[in-house]
Each structure stands twice: as structure tokens, then as C-alpha cells.
C-alpha positions in Angstrom: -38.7 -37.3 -27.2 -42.1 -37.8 -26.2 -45.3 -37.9 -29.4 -41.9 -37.1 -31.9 -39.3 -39.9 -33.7 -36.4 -38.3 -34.9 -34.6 -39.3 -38.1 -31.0 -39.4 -38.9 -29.5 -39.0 -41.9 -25.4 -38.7 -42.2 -23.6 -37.2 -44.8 -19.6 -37.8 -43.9 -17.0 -36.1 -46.4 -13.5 -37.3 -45.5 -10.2 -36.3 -47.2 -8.1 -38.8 -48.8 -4.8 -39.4 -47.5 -3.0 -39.0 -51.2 -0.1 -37.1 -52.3 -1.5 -35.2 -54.4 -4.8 -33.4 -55.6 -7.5 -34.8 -57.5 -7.0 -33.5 -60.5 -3.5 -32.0 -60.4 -0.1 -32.6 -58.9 -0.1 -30.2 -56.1 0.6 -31.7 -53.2 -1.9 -32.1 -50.2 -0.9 -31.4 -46.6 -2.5 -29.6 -43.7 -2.1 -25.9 -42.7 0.9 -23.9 -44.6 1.3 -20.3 -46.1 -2.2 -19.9 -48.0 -2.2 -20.2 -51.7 1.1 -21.8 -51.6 0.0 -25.1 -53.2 -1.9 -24.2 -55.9 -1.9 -24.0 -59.5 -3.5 -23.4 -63.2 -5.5 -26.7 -62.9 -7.1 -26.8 -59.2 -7.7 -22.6 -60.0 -9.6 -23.3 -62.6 -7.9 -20.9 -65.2 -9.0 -20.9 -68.9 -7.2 -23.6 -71.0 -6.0 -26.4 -68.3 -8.0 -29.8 -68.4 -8.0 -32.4 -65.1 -6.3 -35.8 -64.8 -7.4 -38.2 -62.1 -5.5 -39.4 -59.2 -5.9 -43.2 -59.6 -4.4 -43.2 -56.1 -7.7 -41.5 -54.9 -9.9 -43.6 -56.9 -8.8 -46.7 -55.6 -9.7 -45.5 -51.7 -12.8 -44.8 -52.8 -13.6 -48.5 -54.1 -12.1 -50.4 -51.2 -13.8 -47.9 -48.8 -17.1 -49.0 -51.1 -16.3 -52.8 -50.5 -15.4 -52.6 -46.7 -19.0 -50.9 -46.6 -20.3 -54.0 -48.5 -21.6 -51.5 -51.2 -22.3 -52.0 -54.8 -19.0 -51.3 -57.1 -20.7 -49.4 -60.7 -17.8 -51.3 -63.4 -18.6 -47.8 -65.4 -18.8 -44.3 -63.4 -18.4 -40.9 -64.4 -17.5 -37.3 -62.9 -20.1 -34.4 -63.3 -20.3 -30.8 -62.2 -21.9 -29.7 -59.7 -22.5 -26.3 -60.4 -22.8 -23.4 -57.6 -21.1 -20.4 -57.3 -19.2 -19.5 -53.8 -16.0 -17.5 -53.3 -14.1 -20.7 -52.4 -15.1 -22.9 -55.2 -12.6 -21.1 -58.2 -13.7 -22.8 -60.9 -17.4 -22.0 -60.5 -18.5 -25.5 -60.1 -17.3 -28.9 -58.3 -16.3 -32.3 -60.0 -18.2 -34.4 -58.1 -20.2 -37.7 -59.1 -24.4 -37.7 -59.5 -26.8 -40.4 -59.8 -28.6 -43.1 -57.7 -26.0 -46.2 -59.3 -23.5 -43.9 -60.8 -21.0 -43.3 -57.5 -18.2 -45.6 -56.9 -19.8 -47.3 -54.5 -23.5 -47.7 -53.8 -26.6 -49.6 -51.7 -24.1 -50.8 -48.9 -24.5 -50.8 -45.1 -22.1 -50.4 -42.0 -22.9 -52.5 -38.9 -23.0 -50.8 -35.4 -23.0 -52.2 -32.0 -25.7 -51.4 -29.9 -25.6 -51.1 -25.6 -27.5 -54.5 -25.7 -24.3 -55.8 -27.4 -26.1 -56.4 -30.5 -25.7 -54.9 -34.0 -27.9 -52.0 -35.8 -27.2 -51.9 -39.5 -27.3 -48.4 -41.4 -27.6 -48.5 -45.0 -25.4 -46.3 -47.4 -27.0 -45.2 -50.3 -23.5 -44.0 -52.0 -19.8 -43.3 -51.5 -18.9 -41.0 -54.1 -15.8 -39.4 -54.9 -15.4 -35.6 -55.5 -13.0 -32.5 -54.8 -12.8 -30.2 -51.7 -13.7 -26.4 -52.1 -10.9 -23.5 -50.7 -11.4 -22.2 -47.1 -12.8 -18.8 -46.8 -11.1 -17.0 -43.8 -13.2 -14.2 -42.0 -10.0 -11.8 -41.1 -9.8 -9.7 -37.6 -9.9 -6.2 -39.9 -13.5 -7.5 -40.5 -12.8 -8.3 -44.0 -12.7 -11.9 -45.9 -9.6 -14.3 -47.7 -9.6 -17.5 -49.1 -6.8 -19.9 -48.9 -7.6 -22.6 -51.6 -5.1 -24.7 -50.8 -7.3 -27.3 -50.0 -9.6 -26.7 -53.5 -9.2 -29.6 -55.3 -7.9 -32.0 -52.6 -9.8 -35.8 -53.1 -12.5 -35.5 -51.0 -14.8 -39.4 -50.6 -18.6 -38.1 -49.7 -20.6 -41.8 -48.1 -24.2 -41.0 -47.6 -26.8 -43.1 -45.6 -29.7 -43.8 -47.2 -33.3 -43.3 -47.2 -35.5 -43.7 -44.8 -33.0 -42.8 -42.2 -32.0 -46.2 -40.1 -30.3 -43.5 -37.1 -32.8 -42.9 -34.6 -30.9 -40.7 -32.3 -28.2 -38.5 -31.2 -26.3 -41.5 -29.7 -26.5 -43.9 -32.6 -25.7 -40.8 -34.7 -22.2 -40.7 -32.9 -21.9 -44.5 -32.8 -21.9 -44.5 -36.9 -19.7 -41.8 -36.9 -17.2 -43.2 -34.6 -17.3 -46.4 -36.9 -16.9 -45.2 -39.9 -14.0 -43.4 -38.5 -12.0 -46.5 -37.4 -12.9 -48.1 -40.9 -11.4 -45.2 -42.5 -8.3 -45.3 -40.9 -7.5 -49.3 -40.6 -8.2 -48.9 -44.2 -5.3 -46.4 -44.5 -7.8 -43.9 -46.8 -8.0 -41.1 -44.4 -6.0 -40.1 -41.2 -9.5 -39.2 -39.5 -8.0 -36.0 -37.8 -11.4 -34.0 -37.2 -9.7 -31.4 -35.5 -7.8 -30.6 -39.0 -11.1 -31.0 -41.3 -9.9 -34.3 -42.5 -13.2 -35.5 -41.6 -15.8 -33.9 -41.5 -19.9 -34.7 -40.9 -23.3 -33.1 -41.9 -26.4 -34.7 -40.3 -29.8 -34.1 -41.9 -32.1 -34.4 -38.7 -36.2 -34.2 -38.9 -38.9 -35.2 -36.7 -42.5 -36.6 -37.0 -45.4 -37.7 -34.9 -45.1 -40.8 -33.9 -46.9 -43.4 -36.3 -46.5 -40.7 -38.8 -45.6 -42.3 -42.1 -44.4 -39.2 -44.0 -41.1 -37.7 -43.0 -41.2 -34.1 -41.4 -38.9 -31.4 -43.5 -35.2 -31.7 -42.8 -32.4 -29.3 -41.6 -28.6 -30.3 -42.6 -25.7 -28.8 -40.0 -23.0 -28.2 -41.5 -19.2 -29.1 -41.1 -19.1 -31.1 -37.5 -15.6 -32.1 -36.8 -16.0 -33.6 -33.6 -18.5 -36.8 -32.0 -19.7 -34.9 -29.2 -20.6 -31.7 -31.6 -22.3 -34.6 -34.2 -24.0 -36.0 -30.4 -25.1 -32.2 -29.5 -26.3 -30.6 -32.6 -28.3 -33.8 -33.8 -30.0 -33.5 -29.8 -30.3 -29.1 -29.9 -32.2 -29.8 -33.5 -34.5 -33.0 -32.5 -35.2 -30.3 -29.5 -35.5 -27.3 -31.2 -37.4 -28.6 -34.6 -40.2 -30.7 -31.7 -40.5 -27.2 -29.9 -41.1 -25.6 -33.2 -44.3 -27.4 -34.2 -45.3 -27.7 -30.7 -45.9 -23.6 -31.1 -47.7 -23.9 -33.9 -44.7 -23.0 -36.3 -42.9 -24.6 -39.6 -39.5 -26.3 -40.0 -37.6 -24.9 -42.8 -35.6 -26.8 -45.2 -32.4 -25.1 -44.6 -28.4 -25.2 -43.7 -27.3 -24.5 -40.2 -24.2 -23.8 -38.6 -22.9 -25.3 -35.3 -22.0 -22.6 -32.4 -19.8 -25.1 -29.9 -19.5 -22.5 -26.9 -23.2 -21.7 -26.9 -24.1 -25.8 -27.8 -26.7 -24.4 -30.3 -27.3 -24.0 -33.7 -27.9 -20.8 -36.4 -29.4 -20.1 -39.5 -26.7 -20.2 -42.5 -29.0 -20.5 -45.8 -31.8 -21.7 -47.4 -31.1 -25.2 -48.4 -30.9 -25.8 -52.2 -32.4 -28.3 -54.2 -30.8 -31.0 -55.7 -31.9 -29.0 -59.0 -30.4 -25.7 -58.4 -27.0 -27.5 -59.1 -27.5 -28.3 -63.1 -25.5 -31.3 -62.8 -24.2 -32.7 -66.1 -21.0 -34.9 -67.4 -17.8 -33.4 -67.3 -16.7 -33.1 -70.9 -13.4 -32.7 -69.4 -13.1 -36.2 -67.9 -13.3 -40.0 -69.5 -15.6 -42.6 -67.9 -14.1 -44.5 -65.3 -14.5 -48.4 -66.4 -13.4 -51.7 -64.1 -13.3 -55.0 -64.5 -14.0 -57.8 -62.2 -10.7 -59.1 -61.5 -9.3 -55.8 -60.6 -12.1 -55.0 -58.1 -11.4 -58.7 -56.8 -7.8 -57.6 -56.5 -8.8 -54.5 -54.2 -11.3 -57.0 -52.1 -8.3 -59.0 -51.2 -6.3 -56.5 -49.8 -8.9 -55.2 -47.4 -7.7 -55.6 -43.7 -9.4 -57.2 -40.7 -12.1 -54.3 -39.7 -13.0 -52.9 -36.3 -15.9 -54.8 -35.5 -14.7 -57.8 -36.7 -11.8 -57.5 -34.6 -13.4 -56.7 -31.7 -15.4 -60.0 -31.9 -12.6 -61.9 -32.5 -10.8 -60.3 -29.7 -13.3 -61.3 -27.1 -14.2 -64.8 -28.5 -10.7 -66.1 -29.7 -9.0 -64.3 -26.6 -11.4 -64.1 -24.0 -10.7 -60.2 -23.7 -13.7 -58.0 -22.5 -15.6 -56.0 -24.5 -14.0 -52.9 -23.0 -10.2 -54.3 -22.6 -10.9 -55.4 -27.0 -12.0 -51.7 -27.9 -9.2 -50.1 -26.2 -6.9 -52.1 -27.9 -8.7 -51.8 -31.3 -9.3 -48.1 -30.9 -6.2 -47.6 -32.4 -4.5 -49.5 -35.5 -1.0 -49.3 -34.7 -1.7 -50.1 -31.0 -3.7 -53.4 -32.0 -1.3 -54.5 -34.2 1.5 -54.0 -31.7 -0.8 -56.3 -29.6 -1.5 -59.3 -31.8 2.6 -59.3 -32.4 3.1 -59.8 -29.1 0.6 -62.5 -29.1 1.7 -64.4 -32.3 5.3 -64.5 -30.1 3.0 -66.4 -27.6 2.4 -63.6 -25.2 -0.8 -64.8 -23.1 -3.7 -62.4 -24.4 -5.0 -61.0 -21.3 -1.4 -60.4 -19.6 -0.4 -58.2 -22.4 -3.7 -56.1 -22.8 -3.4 -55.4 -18.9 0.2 -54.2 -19.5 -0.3 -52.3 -22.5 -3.4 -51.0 -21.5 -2.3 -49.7 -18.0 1.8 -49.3 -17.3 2.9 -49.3 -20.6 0.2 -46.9 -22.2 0.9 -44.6 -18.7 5.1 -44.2 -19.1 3.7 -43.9 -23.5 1.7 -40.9 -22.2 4.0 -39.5 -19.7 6.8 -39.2 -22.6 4.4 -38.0 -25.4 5.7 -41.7 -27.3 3.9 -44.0 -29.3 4.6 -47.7 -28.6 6.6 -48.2 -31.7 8.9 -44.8 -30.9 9.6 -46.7 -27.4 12.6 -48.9 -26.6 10.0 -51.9 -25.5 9.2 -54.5 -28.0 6.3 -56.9 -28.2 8.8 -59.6 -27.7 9.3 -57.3 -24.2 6.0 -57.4 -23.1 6.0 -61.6 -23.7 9.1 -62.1 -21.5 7.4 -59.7 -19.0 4.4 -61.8 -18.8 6.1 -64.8 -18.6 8.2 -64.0 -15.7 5.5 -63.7 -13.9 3.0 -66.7 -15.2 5.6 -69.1 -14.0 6.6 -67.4 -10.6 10.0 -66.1 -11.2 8.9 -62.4 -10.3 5.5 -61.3 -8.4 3.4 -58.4 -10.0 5.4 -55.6 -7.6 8.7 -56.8 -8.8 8.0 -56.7 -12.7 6.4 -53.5 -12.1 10.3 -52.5 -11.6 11.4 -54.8 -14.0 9.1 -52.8 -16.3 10.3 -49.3 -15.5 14.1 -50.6 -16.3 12.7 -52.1 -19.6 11.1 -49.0 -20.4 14.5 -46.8 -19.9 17.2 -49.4 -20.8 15.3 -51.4 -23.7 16.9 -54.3 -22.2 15.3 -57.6 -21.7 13.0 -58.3 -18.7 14.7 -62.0 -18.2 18.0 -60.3 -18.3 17.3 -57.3 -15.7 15.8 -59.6 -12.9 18.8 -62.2 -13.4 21.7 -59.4 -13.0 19.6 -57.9 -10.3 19.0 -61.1 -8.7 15.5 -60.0 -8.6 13.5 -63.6 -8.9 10.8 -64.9 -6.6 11.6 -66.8 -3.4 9.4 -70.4 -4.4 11.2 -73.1 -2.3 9.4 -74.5 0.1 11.4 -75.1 2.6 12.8 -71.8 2.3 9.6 -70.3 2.7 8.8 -72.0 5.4 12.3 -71.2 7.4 11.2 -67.7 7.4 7.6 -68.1 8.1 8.6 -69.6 11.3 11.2 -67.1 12.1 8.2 -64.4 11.2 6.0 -66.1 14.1 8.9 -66.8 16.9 9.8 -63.0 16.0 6.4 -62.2 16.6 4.8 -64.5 19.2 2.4 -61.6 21.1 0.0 -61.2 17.4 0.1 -64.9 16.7 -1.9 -65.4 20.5 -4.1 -63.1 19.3 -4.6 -65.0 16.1 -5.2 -68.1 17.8 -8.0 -66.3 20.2 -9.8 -65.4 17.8 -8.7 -61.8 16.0 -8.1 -63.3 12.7 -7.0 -59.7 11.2 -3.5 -60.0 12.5 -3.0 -62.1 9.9 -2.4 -59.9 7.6 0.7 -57.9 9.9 1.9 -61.8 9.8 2.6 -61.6 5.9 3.2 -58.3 6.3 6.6 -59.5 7.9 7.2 -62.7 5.9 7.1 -60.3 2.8 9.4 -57.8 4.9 12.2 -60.5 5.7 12.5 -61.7 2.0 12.3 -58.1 0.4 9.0 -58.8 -1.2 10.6 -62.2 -2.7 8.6 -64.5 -1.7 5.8 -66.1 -3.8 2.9 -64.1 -1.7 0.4 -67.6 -2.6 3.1 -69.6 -1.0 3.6 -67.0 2.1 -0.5 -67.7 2.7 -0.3 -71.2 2.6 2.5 -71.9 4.9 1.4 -69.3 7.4 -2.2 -70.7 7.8 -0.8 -74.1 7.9 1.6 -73.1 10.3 -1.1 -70.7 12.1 -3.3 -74.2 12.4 -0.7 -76.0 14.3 -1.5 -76.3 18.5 
């Protein structure tokens, strides 16, 4: 946007994949009769006190480590008081303070088109509970289903000044933090249930300006093209506004998907308006160095990481590694077939392009299918040393796919192995030319297209047998002859 930079900061609330709430033992799930998991402690009734899901604390400090943040060895809960129709108890447990989170002063590396990195700094992952979920009912009335109040909810917040520059970046850290999220097993990531969710804070300012213009949050995106659209309508809308002489508010707007534009929902509050204090309710949360260590050890092998290592270990393209490592299950599917000595680029082309097509056709994930890694390697290898050409094990495949039998084992009952004896080769290439003596005068005067009608019939008479790099090289070497 010409005369205008745009600033960026996220604030990403995703739900923890626990069993149960934060604070009680109802369990957590999506969807369901409403008010049908609830109870005394996540309603907030008089006389019930809150015990903490260590499940859901844990998540919260080996999300903090992956994103390289800051663990605080002593943390508390506070409330966060505000008073809504879906928030029973009248406030939220929730966590306050610059060094007081879980997690704090990290950063989260994201590529960038040059193939470079952009880090974003994290000011703080905090841990806190969800609200209910009003519903606006067809009779024009209002209910609220608080079956989700009291879920563990993990807030991570970029810091200040904003590092996101722009509606594409914006989406690139969202789409990042996602696949952290989930390698790390903490969240499923499932926008389109709520599980995660994202609120940008977007401003603008001249350029060269050193003071940052007033912000406006959107609220509840569950999607990266709304988080790429909303962040572009506000950069748009908020320039257009002080180019007619007006003022942006400091305020809370919703996102409108069919009309791609965004409304007025409230005045935003301060950070004051909430009276945050300590939960009396609640002990301090204390760690020690070896158990934090512990957690550090489990973490997995993360996105970007594995996308590097894809491509300069394996030789894979940028595009062919973040297929693969779009999705956890399907990568790890793909380095067991190469630790069984699968050839790295043979199985990616495989998985990425028959096998994912007959996956999608039966609405299967790779593990719910009859083919193995060990499938895919025997595949490859057929054809790496000859035995089969790329039409045949595309067959050979098809069978696998239905039978769950062995590649190796199909094409020897079928007899289905590549013709690469010489000699053989050759008896038929000159049975191909005598058979067709007219198109090879042509070839030798000069129409050097014929050729191809040539293999054309070699590959006829063997039934597509024959190695098609042998065919070439006996025909033009019998094609040379006077």
C-alpha cells in the first residue's frame, strides 16, 4: 500500500487436545446435545473450587519450547474479569503478566518466497479456559451451549512491534504455527470446528512514521484465506480512512465471509477494564529444571526443520518436501518407507500422485489402506532395476491397492516382468522393421518422425514388455545400418 506500512500483530487461541476440561472432569469433544457436558465446576456455581489438568499444562510448555520461548519455573492463574452471557462464572482463569505465562519472549521462523526465513517474535503462550458459545436462534431469540466453557484453551501472542508486515506473511505464520501444533500432538488444528482460532490486530502508519497508528483486532478467524482477507479489507479500509480525513477506532470487528468485509462488534477494552488479580482459588504452578529438560526431549522433528532436511538429505524439492510434510501421518508414512531403503524421490512421486489419487478416490488415509511402506519400496524397486516399466507398475499398483498383496509377487504370477535380453530385443526389433519396410524408407530419406510408429510396434509385439531404453537403442542402431 502506497505512503502506508501495515503492522501485524497475531493473537492465535487453540484448544487443547485433552480429555478433559481445565479445571474439571468433563470431558471435551466437538458438537453434541448442548449443555450436555457440563457441571458445578466449569458453571461456576457457589461452593465448587478448580483443579488443573496437568495434561493441559504440559502442552502448553512444550508448545513454549518448540517456539524457543522463555519457560517462567513459577506461574500463576488470574481472572480476567468481564461479564458476557457465555462466560458463567463472571470472569476467566486465564494467566497475566509480561514473564508470568508459561511460556514467554520466543519466536517462530517462517519461510519467505525468496526461500529465506523471517522470524516473528512471541511475546507469550499462556494458558487459559474457553468461554460457552452463544447461539443466535431462527425465532430471533439467543441460547448458550457452554459446553465448550472451561475447555483448555493455549492463547500465543506475537510481540511488540509487530514483525508481520502483510496479509501474506500474516497467513504464512498462521499456517506454521498450525503444523507445529499438530506434529506436536497439542491441538488437532481443525479450524472449521473452532479448534483454532485467530485474531489479528492490524494498523497502519505513514511510512517513516515511528509511532504506531491505533489498532483494530478481528475477531474469531477460522480459516487462512479469511486471516489473508480481513488483514487485506482492514490495511485497505483503515489507509482509506485517514486518507478522508477520518480517525481509526480502537475497536473489535467481526469478519462477514460472503461479503469479504468486516463490521463493527464493540469498542475495544483496555487491558484495565479486566481487574486482573490471582486466583485465590488456584496454587502457583512451580517447575524445575530437569522436568522442563524432560519435556525438551520429547519434542518431535518440526516442520521447517523437516522440510530442510527433506530437500538437503534427500534431494526432494521444495514443493514435493511440503506436500509430504503438510501432513504428520503422511510424512511419517514416508520416512518408513525410506528407512526400509525405499529411494526418496520414487516414493514421494508415488505417494504423492497414484497412491494419494486411489487415497482420495476411497475417502482412506494411507494407514486405513491395504498398501504398506514396505509396498511402495518393492514398487520402486521393480522398476529401478528393470523388471517392470512405469506403465506396468502402474497395474502392478492398482492390484496392490485392492489385493494388499506384494508388488514382487503380483508381476511374478502374472508373468508381468520387463523384456531386457538383448538378443531378444533385438529379434523383434528386426521383425518390427521387415514387418514394416515402406516407414523405415521413409526414415532413411530423411522423415525422422516415423520413428516413433517404429517403437510404436516393437512395444506392440512384446505387450509393452520390453525395456522402452533398450527398444531406442537397438532400433537406431538398427535404423543406422545401410
Amino acid at each position: 500500500m502506497p505512503n502506508f506500512t501495515p503492522s501485524v500483530g497475531m493473537e492465535v487461541h487453540a484448544e487443547l487436545a485433552t480429555r478433559s476440561k481445565m479445571f474439571c472432569r468433563c470431558p471435551v469433544a466437538f458438537g453434541g446435545e448442548p449443555n450436555s457436558r457440563v457441571c458445578p465446576v466449569c458453571l461456576g456455581l457457589p461452593g465448587t473450587l478448580p483443579v488443573p489438568n496437568r495434561a493441559a499444562i504440559e502442552m502448553v510448555l512444550k508448545t513454549s519450547l518448540a517456539l524457543n520461548c522463555q519457560i517462567a519455573m513459577r506461574s500463576i492463574f488470574h481472572r480476567k474479569n468481564y461479564f458476557y452471557p457465555d462466560l458463567p462464572k463472571g470472569y476467566q482463569v486465564s494467566q497475566y503478566g509480561e514473564t508470568n505465562p508459561l511460556g514467554y519472549y520466543g519466536y517462530l521462523d517462517i519461510p519467505t518466497p525468496d526461500g529465506g526465513t523471517k522470524r516473528i517474535k512471541i511475546r507469550r503462550v499462556h494458558l487459559e479456559e474457553d468461554t460457552g458459545k452463544l447461539m443466535h436462534l431462527p425465532s430471533g431469540g439467543s441460547g448458550v451451549d457452554y459446553n465448550r466453557a472451561g475447555t483448555p484453551l493455549m492463547e500465543i501472542v506475537t510481540d511488540f512491534p509487530p514483525d508481520i508486515e502483510n496479509p501474506d506473511e500474516a497467513k504464512e505464520y498462521l499456517a506454521q504455527l498450525r503444523q507445529i501444533l499438530i506434529y506436536l500432538g497439542v491441538c488437532d488444528g481443525k479450524m472449521e470446528e473452532g479448534s483454532l482460532r485467530c485474531e489479528p490486530n492490524i494498523s497502519v502508519r505513514p511510512e517513516g512514521a515511528e509511532q504506531f497508528g491505533t489498532k483494530t483486532e478481528l475477531k474469531n478467524l477460522n480459516s487462512f484465506r479469511s486471516v489473508q482477507l480481513g488483514v487485506s479489507f482492514e490495511v485497505r479500509r483503515q489507509i482509506a480512512t485517514l486518507e478522508n480525513g477520518g480517525t481509526v477506532h480502537q475497536e473489535t470487528r467481526g469478519w462477514n465471509e460472503q461479503k469479504e468485509a468486516s463490521y463493527l462488534m464493540r469498542v475495544k477494552e483496555a487491558e484495565n477494564d479486566y481487574r486482573y488479580f490471582p486466583d485465590p482459588d488456584l496454587i502457583p504452578m512451580v517447575f524445575d529444571e530437569e522436568y522442563i529438560e524432560s519435556l525438551r526431549a520429547s519434542l518431535p522433528e518440526l516442520p521447517l526443520a523437516k522440510t530442510r532436511r527433506y530437500q538437503n538429505d534427500l534431494g526432494l524439492s521444495a514443493y514435493d518436501a511440503g506436500v509430504l510434510i503438510a501432513d504428520r501421518d503422511w510424512s511419517a508414512y514416508f520416512e518408513e518407507a525410506v528407512n526400509l531403503g525405499g529411494d526418496p524421490k520414487a516414493v514421494c512421486n508415488w505417494m504423492n500422485s497414484d497412491f494419494a489419487k486411489l487415497l482420495n478416490d476411497r475417502g482412506l488415509s494411507a494407514r486405513e489402506s491395504k498398501v504398506t511402506p514396505a509396498h511402495l519400496v518393492d514398487l520402486t524397486k521393480l522398476v529401478a532395476d528393470g523388471t517392470i516399466n512405469g506403465k506396468m507398475a502402474k497395474g502392478l499398483f492398482t492390484d496392490t491397492f485392492e489385493s494388499g498383496r506384494m508388488p514382487s509377487e503380483i508381476a511374478k504370477e502374472k508373468g508381468a516382468s520387463q523384456i531386457t535380453d538383448t538378443d531378444a530385443v533385438r529379434a523383434i526389433v528386426r521383425e518390427a522393421l521387415g514387418q514394416n519396410a515402406e516407414v523405415v524408407a521413409k526414415y532413411r530419406s530423411g522423415n525422422l518422425g516415423v520413428k516413433g510408429f517404429l517403437v510404436g510396434q516393437v512395444m506392440k509385439q512384446t505387450g509393452g514388455r520390453a525395456n522402452p531404453k533398450l527398444v531406442q537403442e537397438i532400433l537406431q542402431a538398427e535404423l543406422d545400418q545401410s
